[in-house]
C-alpha positions as CSV (number, residue, x, y, z in Angstrom):
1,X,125.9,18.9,-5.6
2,X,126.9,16.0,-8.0
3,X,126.5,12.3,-6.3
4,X,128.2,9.9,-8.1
5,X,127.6,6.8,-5.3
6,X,130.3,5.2,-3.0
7,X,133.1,2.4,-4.1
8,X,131.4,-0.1,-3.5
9,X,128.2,0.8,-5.4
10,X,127.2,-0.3,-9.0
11,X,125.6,2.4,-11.1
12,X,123.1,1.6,-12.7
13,X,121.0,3.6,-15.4
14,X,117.3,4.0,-13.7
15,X,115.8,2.2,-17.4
16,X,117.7,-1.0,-16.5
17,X,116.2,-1.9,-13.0
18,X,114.2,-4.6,-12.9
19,X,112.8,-6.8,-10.2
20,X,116.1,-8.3,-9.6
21,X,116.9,-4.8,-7.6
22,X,113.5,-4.6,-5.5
23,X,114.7,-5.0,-2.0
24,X,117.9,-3.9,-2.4
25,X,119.7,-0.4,-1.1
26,X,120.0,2.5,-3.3
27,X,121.3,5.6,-3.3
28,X,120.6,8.2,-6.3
29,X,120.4,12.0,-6.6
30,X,116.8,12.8,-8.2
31,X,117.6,16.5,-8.3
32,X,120.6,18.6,-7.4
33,X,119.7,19.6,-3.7
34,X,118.9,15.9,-2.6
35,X,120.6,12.7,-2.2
36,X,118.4,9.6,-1.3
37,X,119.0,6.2,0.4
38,X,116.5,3.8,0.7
39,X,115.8,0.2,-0.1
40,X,113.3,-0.2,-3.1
41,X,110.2,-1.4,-2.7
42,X,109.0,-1.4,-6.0
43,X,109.6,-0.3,-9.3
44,X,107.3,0.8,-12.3
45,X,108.1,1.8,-15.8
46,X,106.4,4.7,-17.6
47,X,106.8,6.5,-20.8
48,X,109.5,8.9,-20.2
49,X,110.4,7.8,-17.1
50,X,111.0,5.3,-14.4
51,X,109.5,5.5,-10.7
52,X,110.8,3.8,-8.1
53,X,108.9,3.4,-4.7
54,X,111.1,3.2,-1.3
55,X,110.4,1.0,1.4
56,X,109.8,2.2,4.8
57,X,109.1,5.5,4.3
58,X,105.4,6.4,3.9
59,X,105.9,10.2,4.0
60,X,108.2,10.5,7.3
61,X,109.8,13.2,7.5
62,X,108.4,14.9,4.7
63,X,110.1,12.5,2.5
64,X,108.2,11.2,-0.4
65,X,108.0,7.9,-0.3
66,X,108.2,7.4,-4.8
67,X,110.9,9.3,-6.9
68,X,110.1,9.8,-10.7
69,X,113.5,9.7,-12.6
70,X,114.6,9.7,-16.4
71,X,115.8,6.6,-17.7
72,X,119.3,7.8,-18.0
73,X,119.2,8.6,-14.5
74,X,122.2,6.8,-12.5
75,X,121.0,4.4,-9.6
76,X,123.6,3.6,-7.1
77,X,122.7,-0.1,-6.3
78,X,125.0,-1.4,-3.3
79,X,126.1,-5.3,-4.0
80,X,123.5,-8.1,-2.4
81,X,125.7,-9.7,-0.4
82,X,123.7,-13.2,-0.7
83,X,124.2,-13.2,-4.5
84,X,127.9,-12.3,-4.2
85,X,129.0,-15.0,-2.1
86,X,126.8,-17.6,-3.7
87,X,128.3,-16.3,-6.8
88,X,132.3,-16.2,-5.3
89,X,130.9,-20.0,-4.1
90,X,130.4,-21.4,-7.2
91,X,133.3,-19.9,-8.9
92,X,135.4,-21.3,-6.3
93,X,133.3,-24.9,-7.0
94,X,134.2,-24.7,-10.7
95,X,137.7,-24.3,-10.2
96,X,138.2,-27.2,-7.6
97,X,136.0,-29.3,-10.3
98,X,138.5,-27.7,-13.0
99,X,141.6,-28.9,-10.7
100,X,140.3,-32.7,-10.4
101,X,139.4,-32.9,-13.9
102,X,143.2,-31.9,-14.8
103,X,144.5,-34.0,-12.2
104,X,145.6,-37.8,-13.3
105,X,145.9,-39.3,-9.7
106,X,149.2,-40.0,-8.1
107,X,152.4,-39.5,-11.0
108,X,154.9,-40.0,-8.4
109,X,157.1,-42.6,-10.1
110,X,157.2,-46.2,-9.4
111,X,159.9,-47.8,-6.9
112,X,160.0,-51.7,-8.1
C-alpha cells in the first residue's frame, strides 16, 4: 500500500510539526499495512524520530494511541479551516485597503 493523502491535504515531513498542528486532523501511513486518521494530541521530538500522540483513542480498538515515525516521514495535515478563512479575510482586507489607497475620489470631469 502507498498513501500519499487526499487533495485537499498538505504533506508535511513528520520533523516539521510543531505545536501549530496539535489539534488538527492527520492522516499518515506509519508502515505499509496501515493508514491512520486521527487528530493530534500531542507531539514530541526524539533523536531519530518524531512521536505523535492521537487524541481520542486510548487503546480502542487495539489501536495505539502514539505512532513513532522518522523525520522524513510524510504527515498528511488537512487545512484548519479557521486559519484559512481568517487568512482569505485579510487578504481580501489588504486588497480593498490597496483599492482606496489607489483611488483619487470622484475624476468624473467638471460641468461649469
Amino acid at each position: 500500500m502507498s498513501y500519499s493523502g487526499t487533495g485537499n491535504e498538505k504533506a508535511v515531513a513528520a520533523s516539521d510539526l510543531s505545536r501549530t498542528h496539535v489539534g488538527l486532523t492527520v492522516s499518515f501511513q506509519p508502515d505499509e499495512f496501515t493508514v491512520v486518521f486521527g487528530r493530534i494530541g500531542a507531539i514530541a521530538r526524539k533523536e531519530g524520530g518524531v512521536t505523535i500522540a492521537l487524541e481520542g483513542v486510548d487503546g480502542a480498538g487495539g489501536l495505539p494511541a502514539h505512532y513513532s515515525l522518522p523525520p522524513t516521514q510524510q504527515v498528511y495535515v488537512q487545512p484548519d479551516m479557521l486559519t484559512n478563512t481568517e487568512s482569505t479575510i485579510k487578504d481580501l482586507f489588504g486588497k480593498v485597503q490597496d483599492n482606496l489607497r489607489g483611488h483619487k475620489g470622484d475624476q468624473r470631469p467638471d460641468n461649469v
